[in-house]
C-alpha positions as CSV (number, residue, x, y, z in Angstrom):
1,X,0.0,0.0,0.0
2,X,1.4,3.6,-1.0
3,X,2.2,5.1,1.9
4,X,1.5,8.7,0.8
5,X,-2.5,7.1,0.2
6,X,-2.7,5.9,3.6
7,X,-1.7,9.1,4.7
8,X,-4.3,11.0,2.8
9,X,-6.8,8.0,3.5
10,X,-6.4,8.5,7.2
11,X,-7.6,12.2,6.8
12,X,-10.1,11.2,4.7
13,X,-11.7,7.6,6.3
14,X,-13.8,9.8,8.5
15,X,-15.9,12.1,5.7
16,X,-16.1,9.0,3.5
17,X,-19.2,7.4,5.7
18,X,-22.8,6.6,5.6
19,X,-24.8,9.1,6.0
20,X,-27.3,6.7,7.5
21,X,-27.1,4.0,9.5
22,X,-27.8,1.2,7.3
23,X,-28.1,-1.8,9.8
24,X,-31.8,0.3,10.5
25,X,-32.2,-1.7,7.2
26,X,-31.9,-4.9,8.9
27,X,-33.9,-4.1,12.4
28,X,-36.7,-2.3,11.6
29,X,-40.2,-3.1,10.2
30,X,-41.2,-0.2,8.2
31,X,-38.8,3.0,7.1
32,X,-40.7,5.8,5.6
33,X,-43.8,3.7,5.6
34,X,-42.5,1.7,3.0
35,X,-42.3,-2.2,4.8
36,X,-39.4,-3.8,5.5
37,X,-38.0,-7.8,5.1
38,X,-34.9,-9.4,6.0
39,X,-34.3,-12.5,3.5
40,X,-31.4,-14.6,4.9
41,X,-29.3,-16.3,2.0
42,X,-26.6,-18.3,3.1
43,X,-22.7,-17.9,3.7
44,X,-19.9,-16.1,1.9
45,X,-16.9,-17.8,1.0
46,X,-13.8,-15.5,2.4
47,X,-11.2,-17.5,2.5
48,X,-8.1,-15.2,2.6
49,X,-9.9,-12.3,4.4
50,X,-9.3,-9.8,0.8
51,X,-13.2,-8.8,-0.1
52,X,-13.8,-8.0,-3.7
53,X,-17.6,-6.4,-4.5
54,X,-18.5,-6.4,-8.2
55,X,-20.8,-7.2,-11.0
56,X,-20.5,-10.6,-11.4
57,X,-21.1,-10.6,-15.1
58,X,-18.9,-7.7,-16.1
59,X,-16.4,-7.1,-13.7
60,X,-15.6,-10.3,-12.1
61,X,-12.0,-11.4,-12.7
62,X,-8.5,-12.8,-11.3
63,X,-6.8,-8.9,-12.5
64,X,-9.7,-7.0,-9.6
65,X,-8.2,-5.6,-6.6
66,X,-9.7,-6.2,-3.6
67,X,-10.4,-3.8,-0.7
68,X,-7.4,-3.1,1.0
69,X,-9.1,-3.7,4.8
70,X,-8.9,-7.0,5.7
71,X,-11.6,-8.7,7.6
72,X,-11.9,-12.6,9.8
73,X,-10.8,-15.3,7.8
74,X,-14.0,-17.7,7.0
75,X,-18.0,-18.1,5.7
76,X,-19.8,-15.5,7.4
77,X,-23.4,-15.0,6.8
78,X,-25.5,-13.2,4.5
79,X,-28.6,-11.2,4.7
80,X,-30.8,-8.9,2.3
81,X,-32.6,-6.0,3.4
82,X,-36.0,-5.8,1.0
83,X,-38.1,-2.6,0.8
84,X,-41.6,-3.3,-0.2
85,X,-42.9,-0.9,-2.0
86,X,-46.4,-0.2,-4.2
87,X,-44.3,1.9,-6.4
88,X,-41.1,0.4,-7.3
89,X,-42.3,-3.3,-6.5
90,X,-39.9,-5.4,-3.6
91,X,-36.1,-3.7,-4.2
92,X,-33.1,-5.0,-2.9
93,X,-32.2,-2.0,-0.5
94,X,-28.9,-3.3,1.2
95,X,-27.0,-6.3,1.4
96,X,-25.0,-7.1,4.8
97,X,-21.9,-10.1,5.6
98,X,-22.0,-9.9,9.6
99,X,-19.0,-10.8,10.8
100,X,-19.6,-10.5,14.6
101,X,-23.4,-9.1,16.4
102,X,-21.7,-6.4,17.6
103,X,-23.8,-3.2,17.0
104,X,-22.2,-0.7,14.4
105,X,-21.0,2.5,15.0
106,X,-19.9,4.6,11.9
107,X,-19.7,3.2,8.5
108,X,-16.7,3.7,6.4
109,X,-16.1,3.3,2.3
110,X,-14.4,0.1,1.5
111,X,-11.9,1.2,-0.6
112,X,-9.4,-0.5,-2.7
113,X,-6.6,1.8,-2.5
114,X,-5.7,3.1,-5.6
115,X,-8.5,6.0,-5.7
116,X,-8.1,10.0,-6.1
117,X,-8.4,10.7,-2.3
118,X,-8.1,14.8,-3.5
119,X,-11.0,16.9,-2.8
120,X,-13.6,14.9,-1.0
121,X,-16.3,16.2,0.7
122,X,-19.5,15.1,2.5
123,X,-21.3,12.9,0.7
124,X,-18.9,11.6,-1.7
125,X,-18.4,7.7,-2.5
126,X,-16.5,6.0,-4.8
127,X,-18.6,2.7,-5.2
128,X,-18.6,0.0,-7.6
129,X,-20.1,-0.2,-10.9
130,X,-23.1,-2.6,-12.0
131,X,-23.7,-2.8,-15.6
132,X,-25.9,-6.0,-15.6
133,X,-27.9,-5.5,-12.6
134,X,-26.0,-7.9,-10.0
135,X,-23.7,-7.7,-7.5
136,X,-21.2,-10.5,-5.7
137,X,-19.6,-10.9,-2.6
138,X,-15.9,-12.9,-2.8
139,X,-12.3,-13.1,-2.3
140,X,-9.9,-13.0,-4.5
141,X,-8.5,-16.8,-3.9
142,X,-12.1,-17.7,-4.9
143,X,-11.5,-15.9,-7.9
144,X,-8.9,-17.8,-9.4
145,X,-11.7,-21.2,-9.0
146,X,-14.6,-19.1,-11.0
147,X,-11.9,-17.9,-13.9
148,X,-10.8,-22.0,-14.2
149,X,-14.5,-23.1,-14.2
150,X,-15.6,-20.3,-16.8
151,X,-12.7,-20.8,-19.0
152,X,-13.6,-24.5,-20.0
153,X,-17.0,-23.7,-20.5
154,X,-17.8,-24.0,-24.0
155,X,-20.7,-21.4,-24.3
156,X,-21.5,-18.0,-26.0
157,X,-22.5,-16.1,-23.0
158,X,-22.2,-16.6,-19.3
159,X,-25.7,-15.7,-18.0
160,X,-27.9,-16.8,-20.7
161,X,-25.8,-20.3,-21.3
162,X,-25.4,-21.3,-17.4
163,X,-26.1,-18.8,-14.9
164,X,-30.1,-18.0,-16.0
165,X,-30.8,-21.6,-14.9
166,X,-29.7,-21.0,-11.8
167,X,-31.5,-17.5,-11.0
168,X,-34.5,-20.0,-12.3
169,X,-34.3,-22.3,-10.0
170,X,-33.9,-20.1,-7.3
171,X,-37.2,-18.3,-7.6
172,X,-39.0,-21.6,-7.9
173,X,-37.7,-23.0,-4.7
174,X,-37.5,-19.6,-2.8
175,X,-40.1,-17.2,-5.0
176,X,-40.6,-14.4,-2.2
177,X,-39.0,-11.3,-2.7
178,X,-38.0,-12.4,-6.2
179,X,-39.1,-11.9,-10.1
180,X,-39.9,-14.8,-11.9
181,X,-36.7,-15.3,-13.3
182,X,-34.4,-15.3,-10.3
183,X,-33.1,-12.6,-8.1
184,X,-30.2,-14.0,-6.1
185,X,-28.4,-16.9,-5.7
186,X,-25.9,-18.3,-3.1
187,X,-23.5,-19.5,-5.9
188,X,-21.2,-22.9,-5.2
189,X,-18.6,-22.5,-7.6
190,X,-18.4,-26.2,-8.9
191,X,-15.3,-28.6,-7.5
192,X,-14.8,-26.1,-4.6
193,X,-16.6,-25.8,-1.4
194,X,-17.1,-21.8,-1.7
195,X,-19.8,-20.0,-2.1
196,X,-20.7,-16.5,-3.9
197,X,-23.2,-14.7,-3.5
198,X,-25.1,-13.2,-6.5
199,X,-28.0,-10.5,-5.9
200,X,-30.2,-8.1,-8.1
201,X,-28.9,-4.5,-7.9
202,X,-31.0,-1.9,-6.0
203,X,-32.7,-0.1,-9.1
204,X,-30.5,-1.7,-11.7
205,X,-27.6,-0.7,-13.4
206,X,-25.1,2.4,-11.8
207,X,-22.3,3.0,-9.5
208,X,-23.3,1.7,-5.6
209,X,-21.4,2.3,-2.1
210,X,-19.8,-0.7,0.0
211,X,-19.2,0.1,3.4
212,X,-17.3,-1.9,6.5
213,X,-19.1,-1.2,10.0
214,X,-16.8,-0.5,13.0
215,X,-17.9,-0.8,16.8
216,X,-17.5,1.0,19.9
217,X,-14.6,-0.3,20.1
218,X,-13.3,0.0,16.3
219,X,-13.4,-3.0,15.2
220,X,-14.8,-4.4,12.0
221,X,-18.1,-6.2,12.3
222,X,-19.8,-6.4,9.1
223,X,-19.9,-5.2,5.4
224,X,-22.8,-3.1,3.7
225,X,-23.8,-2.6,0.1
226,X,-26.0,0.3,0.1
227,X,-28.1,-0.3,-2.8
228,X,-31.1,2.3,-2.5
229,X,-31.3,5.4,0.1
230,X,-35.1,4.6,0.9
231,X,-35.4,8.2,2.6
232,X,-33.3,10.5,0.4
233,X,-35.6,8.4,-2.8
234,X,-39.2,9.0,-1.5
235,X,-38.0,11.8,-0.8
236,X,-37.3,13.2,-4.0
237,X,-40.0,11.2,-5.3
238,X,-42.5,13.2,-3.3
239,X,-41.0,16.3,-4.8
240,X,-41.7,14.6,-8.5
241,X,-37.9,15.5,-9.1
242,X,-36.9,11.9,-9.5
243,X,-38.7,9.3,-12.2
244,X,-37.5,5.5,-10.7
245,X,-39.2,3.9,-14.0
């Protein structure tokens, strides 16, 4: 790591937060009216501790950096947040890997730690970028297992040809909270015991934050992906400044 970006990072880590506090996502019933569900889908695979967030279909590959925070070695669960909505139809607002119960305290950008640290302000995030409406959870060493696998595969295109079964099957044997042809799966990448999870994208297609919680005691305790601010959206929607068709 560069020292000169730690430096800059360690003035930084503190404006580059939540501005909410996202396990509300997780605990309560309703937010802004709008219902609330917690869908529990399995473990993650991290087996070297490095945590890579991406598109799965687009930006999943042995040459991605991972986050340069660390975390426990090991599965560790996770757990979707779902907004109900009549509007928007059931969203995927957050996604959350717990690595211990202990209750978070500030929220700071995973980051990888090659990113312009000049001028941020309040608000800003960095994020990672979805161009096929799906995120994963993984590590790096898993990585290397998925690029073997998908390199003798002898198919035009990686969704359509393999993965669109699964998403498929999933909705038929878990069909709440997902569309008819799949949402999420909890991905076993084949001769390997690990596990990747997969997971529709908020509202789609854009650039999303990925935060690691800290307690009381500054330690990490989970991992966020903040797919859809449900307050600063009805919001805006309210104000009819912000068409989510």
């Amino acid at each position: 790591m560069d020292e000169s970006w730690m430096k800059k990072w360690e003035e930084v880590k503190d404006i580059l937060v939540s501005p909410i506090d996202i396990e509300t996502y997780f605990t309560s019933d309703e937010i802004m009216d709008q219902k609330m569900e917690v869908m529990e889908i399995g473990n993650v695979s991290l087996p070297s501790g490095k945590v890579i967030v991406r598109d799965p279909l687009v930006y999943l590959s042995g040459n991605e950096k991972p986050y340069f925070i660390e975390v426990p070695k090991g599965d560790f669960p996770v757990s979707i947040a779902v907004v109900k909505t009549e509007d928007w139809g059931d969203r995927y607002a957050a996604v959350k890997v717990e690595f211990t119960k202990e209750k978070p305290v500030i929220y700071r950008e995973a980051l990888i730690g090659i990113e312009n640290l000049e001028g941020i302000h309040e608000g800003d995030f960095f994020g990672f970028a979805v161009d096929a409406g799906l995120g994963c959870i993984t590590d790096p060493e898993v990585v290397s297992y998925v690029d073997k696998f998908i390199s003798e595969l002898t198919i035009d295109n990686i969704y359509d040809d393999y993965f669109a079964e699964l998403f498929a099957k999933s909705y038929k044997e878990n069909p709440k909270n997902q569309r008819d042809l799949g949402d999420w799966i909890n991905w076993n990448v084949p001769g390997t015991d690990y596990h990747i999870p997969m997971f529709a994208s908020g509202f789609g297609d854009g650039l999303y934050p990925v935060y690691f919680s800290y307690d009381a005691q500054g330690k990490i305790g989970g991992l966020y992906i903040h797919f859809i601010d449900i307050e600063l959206e009805l919001s805006e929607d309210d104000e009819g400044d912000d068409d989510l068709d």
